[in-house]
C-alpha positions in Angstrom: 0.0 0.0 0.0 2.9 2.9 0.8 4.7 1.9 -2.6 1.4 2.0 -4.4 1.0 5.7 -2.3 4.7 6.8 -3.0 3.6 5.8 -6.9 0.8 7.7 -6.8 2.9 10.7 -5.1 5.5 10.9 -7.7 2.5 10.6 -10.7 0.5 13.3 -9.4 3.7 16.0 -8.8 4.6 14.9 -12.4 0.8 16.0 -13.7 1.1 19.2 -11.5 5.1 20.3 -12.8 4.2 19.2 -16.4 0.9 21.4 -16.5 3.0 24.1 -14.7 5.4 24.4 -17.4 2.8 24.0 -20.1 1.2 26.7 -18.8 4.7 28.3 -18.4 5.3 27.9 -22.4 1.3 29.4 -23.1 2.2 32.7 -21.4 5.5 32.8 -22.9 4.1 32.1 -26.5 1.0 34.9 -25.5 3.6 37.4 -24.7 6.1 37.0 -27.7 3.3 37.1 -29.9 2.2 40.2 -28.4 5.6 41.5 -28.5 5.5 45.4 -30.7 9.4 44.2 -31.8 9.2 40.3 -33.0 6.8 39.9 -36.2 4.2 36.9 -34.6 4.1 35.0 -37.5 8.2 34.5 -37.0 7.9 33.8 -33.6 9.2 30.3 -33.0 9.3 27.6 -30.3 13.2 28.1 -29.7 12.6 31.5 -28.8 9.5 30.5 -26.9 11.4 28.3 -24.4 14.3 30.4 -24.0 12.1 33.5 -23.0 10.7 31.5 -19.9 14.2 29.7 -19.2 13.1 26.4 -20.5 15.2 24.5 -22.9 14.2 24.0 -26.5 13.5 19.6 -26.1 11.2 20.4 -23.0 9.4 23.0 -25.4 9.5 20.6 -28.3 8.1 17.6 -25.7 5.0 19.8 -24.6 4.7 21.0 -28.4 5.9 18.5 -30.8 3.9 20.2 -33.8 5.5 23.3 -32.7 4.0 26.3 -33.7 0.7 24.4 -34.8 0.4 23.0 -31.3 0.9 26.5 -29.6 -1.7 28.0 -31.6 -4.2 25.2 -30.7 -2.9 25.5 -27.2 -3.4 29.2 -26.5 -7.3 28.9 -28.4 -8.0 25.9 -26.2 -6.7 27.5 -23.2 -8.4 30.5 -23.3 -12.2 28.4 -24.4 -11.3 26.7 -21.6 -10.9 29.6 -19.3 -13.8 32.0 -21.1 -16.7 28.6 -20.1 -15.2 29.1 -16.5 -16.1 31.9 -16.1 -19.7 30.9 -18.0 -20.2 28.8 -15.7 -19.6 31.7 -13.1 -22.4 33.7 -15.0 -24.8 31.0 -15.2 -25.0 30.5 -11.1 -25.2 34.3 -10.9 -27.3 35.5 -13.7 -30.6 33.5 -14.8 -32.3 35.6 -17.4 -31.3 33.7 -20.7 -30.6 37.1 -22.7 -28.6 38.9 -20.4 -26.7 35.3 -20.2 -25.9 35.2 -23.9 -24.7 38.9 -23.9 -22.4 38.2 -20.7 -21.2 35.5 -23.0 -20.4 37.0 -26.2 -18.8 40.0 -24.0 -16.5 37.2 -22.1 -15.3 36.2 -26.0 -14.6 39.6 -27.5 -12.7 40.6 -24.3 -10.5 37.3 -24.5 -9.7 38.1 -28.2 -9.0 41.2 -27.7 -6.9 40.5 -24.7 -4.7 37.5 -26.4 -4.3 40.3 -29.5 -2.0 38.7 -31.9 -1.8 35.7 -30.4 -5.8 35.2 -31.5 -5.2 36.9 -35.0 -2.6 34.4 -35.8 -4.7 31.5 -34.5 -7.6 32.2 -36.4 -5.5 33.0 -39.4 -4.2 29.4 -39.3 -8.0 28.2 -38.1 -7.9 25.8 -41.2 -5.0 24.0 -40.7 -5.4 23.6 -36.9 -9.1 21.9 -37.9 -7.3 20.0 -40.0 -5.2 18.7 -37.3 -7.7 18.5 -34.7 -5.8 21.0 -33.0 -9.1 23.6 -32.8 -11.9 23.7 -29.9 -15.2 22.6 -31.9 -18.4 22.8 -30.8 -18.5 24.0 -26.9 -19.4 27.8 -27.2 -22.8 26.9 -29.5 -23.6 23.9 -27.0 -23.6 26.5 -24.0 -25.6 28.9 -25.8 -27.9 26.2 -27.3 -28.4 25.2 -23.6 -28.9 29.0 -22.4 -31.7 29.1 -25.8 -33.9 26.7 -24.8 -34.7 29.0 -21.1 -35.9 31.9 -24.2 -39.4 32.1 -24.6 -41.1 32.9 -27.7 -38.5 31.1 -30.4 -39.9 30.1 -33.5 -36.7 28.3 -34.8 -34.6 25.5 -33.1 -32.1 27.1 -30.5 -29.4 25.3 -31.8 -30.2 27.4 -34.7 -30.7 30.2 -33.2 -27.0 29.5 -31.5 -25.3 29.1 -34.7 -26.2 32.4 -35.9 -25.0 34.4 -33.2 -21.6 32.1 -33.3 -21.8 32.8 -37.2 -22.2 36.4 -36.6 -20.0 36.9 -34.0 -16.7 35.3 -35.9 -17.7 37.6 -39.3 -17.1 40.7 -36.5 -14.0 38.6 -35.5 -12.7 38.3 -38.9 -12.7 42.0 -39.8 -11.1 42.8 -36.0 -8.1 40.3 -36.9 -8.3 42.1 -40.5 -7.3 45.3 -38.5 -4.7 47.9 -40.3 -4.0 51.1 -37.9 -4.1 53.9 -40.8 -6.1 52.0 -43.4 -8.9 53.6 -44.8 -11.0 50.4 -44.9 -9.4 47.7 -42.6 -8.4 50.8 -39.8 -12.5 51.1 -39.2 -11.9 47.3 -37.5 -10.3 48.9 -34.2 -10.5 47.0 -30.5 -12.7 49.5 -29.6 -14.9 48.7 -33.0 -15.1 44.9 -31.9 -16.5 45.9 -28.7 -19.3 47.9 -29.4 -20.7 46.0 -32.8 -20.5 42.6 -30.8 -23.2 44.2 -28.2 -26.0 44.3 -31.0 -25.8 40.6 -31.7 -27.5 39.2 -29.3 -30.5 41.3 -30.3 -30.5 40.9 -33.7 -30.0 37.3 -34.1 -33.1 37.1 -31.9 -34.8 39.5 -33.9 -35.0 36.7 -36.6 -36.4 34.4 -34.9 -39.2 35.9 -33.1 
């Protein structure tokens, strides 16, 4: 029984120090990508590791698709972290629309928050499907699930739920088109993203009432 304990021991302190430095990689990636003086679509895994003092085969252990696998890593962590805090909203909140606009307001904030490191993710969206490396269908299962408390629908709210995620990622896709001086693409501004993702909500339910 103590050997199988002192097994168990070692195994969980292994799961706690390799999440630790996956997590340690994530916010290194997050913050090169963000980086004003390195170009994030040259960022590599290399320079990854050696900005949190980690050496380039432990990098290459946690990420063996390299940059691929950080892409899908930094998009799953933050899915992961935006239906936390969901989950925090549903306990506090039970009206069903004010729930959906919490929600879409948790999502642009994230993106906007991870800045490049989201506009080069969804840039490379189809080859991390490809891979399986992309979260699928968890933000239009929550909201599908937050539908069905909405009175009044005369469509499906899975339906219903796929439009707002359709219109949401169009707003996303002209936010990770933004140019700072460009007469069309410099319109697509943080601020921008914020305010037209407010309205969607309402006018995907408009269609369906």
């Amino acid at each position: 029984m103590e050997e199988k304990e002192q097994i168990d021991g070692r195994s969980l302190r292994g799961e706690k120090l390799y999440k630790a430095t996956h997590d340690l990689l994530l916010e290194s990636a997050i913050e090169l990508l963000n980086n004003p003086k390195y170009d994030p679509e040259k960022v590599t895994l290399s320079q990854i590791a050696k900005n949190c003092n980690l050496s380039q085969a432990v990098a290459y252990k946690h990420f063996p698709d390299r940059m691929m696998d950080v892409y899908g890593a930094v998009v799953g962590k933050r899915v992961d972290e935006m239906l936390e805090e969901i989950g925090i909203a549903l306990l506090q909140d039970k009206d069903p629309i004010k729930l959906l606009e919490d929600m879409v307001a948790i999502f642009t904030n994230a993106a906007i928050e991870n800045g490049n490191s989201t506009r080069i993710a969804y840039a490379n969206r189809h080859i991390l499907l490809r891979k399986g490396k992309w979260f699928e269908r968890q933000p239009v299962d929550t909201m599908t699930d937050i539908l069905k408390s909405v009175h009044g629908l005369k469509e499906k709210p899975r339906e219903v739920a796929k439009r707002i995620h359709f219109m949401w990622s169009g707003l996303m896709f002209l936010w990770i088109s933004y140019q700072k001086g460009d007469p069309i693409y410099g319109v697509y501004s943080d601020a921008w993203f914020r305010k037209e993702s407010k309205n969607i909500i309402s006018l995907a339910l408009q269609r369906s009432k």
